[in-house]
Structures are given as structure tokens and as C-alpha cells.
C-alpha positions in Angstrom: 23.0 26.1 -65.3 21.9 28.6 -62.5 18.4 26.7 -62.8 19.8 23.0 -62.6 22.0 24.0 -59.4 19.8 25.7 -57.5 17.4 22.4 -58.0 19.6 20.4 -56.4 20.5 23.2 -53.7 16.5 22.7 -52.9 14.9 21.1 -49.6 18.1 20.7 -47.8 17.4 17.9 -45.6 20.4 18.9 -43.1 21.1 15.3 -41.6 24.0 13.9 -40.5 25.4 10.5 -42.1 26.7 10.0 -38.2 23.0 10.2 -37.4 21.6 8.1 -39.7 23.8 5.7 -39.0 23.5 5.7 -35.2 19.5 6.0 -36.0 18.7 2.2 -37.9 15.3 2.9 -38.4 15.8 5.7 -40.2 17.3 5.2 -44.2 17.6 8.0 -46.5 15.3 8.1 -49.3 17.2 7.3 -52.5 16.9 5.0 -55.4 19.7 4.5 -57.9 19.0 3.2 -61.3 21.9 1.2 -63.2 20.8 0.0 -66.5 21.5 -1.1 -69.8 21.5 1.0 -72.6 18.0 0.2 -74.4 16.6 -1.3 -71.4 14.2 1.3 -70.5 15.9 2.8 -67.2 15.3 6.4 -67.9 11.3 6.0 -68.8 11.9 3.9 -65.8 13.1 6.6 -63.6 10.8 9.5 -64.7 7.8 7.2 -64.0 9.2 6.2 -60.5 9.3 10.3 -59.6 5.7 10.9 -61.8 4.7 8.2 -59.4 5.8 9.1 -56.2 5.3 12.7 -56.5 7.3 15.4 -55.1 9.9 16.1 -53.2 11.1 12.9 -55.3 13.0 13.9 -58.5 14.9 12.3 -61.0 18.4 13.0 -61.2 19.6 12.3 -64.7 24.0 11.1 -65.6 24.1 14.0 -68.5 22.4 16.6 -65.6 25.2 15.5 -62.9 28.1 16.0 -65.5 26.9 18.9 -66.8 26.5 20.4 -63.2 30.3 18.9 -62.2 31.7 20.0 -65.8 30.6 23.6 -64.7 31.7 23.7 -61.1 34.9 22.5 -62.0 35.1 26.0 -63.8 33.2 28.3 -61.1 34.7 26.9 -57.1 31.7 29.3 -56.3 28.9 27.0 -57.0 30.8 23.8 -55.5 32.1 25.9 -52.2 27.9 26.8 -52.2 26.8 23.3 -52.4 29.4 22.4 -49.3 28.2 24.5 -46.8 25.1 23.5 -46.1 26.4 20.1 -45.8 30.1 20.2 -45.4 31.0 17.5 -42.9 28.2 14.9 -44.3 29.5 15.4 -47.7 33.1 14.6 -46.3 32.2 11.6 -44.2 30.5 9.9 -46.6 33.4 10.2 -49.5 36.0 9.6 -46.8 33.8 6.1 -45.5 33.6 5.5 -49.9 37.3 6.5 -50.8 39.4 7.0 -47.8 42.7 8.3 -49.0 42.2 7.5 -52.9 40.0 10.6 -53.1 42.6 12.6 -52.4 44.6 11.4 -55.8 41.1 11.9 -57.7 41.5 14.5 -60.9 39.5 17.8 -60.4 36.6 16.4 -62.3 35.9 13.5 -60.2 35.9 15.2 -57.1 33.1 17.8 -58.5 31.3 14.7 -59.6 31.4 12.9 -56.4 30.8 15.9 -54.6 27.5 16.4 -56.6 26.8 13.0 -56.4 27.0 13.4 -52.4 25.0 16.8 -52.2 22.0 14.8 -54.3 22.0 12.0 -52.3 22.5 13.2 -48.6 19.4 15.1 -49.5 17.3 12.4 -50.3 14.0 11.7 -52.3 16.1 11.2 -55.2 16.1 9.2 -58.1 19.4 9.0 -59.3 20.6 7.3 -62.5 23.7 5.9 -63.2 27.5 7.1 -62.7 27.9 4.0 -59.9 25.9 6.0 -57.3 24.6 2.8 -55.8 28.3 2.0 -54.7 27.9 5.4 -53.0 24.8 5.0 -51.1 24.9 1.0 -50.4 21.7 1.7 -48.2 19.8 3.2 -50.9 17.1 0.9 -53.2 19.7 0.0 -55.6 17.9 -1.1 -58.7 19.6 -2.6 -61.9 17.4 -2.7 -65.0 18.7 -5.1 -67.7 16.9 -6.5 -71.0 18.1 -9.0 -73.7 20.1 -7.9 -76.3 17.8 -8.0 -79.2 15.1 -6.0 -77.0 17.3 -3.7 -76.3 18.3 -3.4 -80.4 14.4 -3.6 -81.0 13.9 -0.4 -78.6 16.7 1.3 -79.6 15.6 1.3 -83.5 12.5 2.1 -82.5 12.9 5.4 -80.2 16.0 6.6 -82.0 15.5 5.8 -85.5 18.5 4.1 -86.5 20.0 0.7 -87.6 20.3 -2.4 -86.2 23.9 -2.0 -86.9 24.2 1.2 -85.7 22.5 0.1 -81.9 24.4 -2.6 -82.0 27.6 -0.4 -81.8 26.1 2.4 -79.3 25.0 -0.5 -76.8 28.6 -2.4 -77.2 30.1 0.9 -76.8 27.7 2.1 -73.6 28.4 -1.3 -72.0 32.2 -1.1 -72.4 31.9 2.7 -71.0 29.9 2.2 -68.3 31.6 -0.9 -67.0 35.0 1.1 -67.0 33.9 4.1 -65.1 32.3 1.9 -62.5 35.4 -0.3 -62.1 37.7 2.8 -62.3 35.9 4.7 -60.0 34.6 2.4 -57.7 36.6 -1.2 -57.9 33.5 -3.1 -58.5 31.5 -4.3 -61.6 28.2 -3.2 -62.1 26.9 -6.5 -63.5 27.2 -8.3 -60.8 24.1 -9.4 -58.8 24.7 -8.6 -55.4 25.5 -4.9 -55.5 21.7 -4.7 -55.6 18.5 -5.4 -54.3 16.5 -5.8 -57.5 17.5 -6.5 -60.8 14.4 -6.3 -63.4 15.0 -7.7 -66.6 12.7 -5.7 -69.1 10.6 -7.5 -72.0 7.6 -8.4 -73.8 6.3 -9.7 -69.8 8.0 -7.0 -67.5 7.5 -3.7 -69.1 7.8 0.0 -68.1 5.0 0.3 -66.5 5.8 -3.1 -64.6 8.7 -2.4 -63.5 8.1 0.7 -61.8 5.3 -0.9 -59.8 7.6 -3.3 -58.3 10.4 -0.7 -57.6 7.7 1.4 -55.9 6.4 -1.7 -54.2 9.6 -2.3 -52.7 10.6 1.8 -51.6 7.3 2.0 -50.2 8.3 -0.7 -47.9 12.2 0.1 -47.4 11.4 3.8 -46.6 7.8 3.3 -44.6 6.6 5.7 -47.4 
């Protein structure tokens, strides 16, 4: 855990939301990646940061919750992340959440704290857990495929069933639509939370795809 936290407490960029947002020109380098499950979003991701080299990293859901599942059980590591970046960190929940973060249980605080402490940083990919509701002037990317492409990849990468992928992407969808909504009051599927939305196939693959997100960061953060 010690190794995954201090990544993230890496490069601290040390700007101001207030300053960024008084500054137009300037926009924080992040991409989010929403996707469907078997749509190819995290070979997506990893390309995008093999791609644009470092400082980028990608900044995976399961690495997030770990990280918030263990701050929620050592204040040290959460109080550590905070005070390098306190007041950002506070502004932009407070401009997110206003009062409602207030009522948030223990665990979705740490999340959104860590959620806010990879962001504000920037040069991060980060994937999933509604962060593009969070950073609205990031490159929001959605990554969607049909649902028999997304059964044909999902058979063929994790050996199992039609049947059985079937169920896991019913099940993700369900999931991942309710934490959004809870969390945030939106629904992920919808269009115009983004600025792309690449829909993955036998035409648009992995590859594909990440040219055209890069195409479009390069442009959105003079890279």
C-alpha cells in the first residue's frame, strides 16, 4: 500500500483550483475514462499513458478503492495527502457537493478525497468511479462497444461463457450506473457529460481509439 500512496503523493503540482479558474488558458491535464465493461477501456487507458509518456499515469477504479479502503483505516495517510493540497482539495468537493458531502459515509469521503488529490495533480488517466463529473474540464472520454463485442471480448480475455459475460456485463452496467447516480445525480450514459464517446469494434479498435483521444488531449492541453 506504502508503494501505491506514495505514487500518487508524487510531482505535486501545488495549483490552486482558484487559479486555474481565474487563468482560462490554462486546464489541468486529466483524462477520465468511463466505459463499458468489455469495451476495451483499460487497454485503452494504459496505451493513452504508454503513449504519452511520463508524468502521465493511469490511475486504475480497483487502485483508488484500495487506496480509500486503507485510509479509511490509517487518518495518517489521508491527513498526509491533505496537506500539500488542503484548500484545493476542499474547493473543488465543496464546488462538486456543497453541503451533501458533509452527510457522505466515511468511505466516500476517502474516495473523493483520493479522487481529488489524483486529479488536482494532473497528467492523469483516471478510470472510472464518475471522475469526469468531478473534473468537468478534464478530456472526459466514454468508451462503449455493442453488446455482442463486448461478449466476444470478454470470452476471449477471460475465458468464460457466453452466459457467464452476459451476467458480469448486466451486472457491471447495473453497478456502475448506480454509483454514478448515487454519487453524483447524473447518468453516465448519457452523451453530453462528454466530449468523446468512441464506440469500439471490428472498425475502431484499441489502437484506434487511443489515437483519437490523444489527438484530441494534444490539442485541449497544448501538449
Amino acid at each position: 500500500m506504502k508503494r501505491l500512496f506514495e505514487l500518487i503523493n508524487k510531482n505535486l503540482e501545488g495549483t490552486s483550483l482558484h487559479q486555474m479558474y481565474q487563468n482560462k488558458k490554462y486546464i489541468l491535464p486529466i483524462i477520465t475514462i468511463s466505459r463499458e465493461r468489455g469495451s476495451g477501456g483499460r487497454p485503452i487507458a494504459y496505451l493513452l499513458a504508454k503513449k504519452l509518456k511520463s508524468p502521465w499515469r493511469v490511475y486504475h477504479k480497483d487502485i483508488v478503492e484500495e487506496i480509500a479502503q486503507e485510509t479509511a483505516l490509517d487518518p495518517e495517510l489521508i491527513e498526509e495527502l491533505d496537506e500539500h493540497q488542503s484548500s484545493t482539495i476542499k474547493e473543488l468537493l465543496d464546488t462538486v457537493f456543497g453541503k451533501k458531502f458533509l452527510s457522505m459515509n466515511s468511505y466516500y469521503k476517502h474516495l473523493l478525497h483520493i479522487l481529488a488529490s489524483i486529479g488536482t495533480r494532473g497528467h492523469a488517466i483516471i478510470m472510472g468511479r464518475g471522475a469526469n463529473f468531478l473534473f468537468p474540464n478534464a478530456l472526459n472520454v466514454r468508451i462503449i462497444s455493442s453488446m455482442e463485442d463486448r461478449v466476444a471480448s470478454m470470452v476471449k480475455y477471460e475465458h468464460i461463457t457466453v452466459r457467464e459475460a452476459k451476467k458480469q456485463i448486466e451486472q457491471s452496467d447495473r453497478e456502475r450506473s448506480e454509483f454514478t447516480t448515487s454519487l453524483f445525480q447524473h447518468d453516465p450514459r448519457k452523451a453530453h457529460h462528454y466530449d468523446l464517446i468512441i464506440r469500439t469494434g471490428k472498425d475502431v479498435g484499441v489502437e484506434e481509439a487511443t489515437d483519437l483521444i490523444i489527438s484530441l488531449a494534444k490539442k485541449k492541453f497544448k501538449l
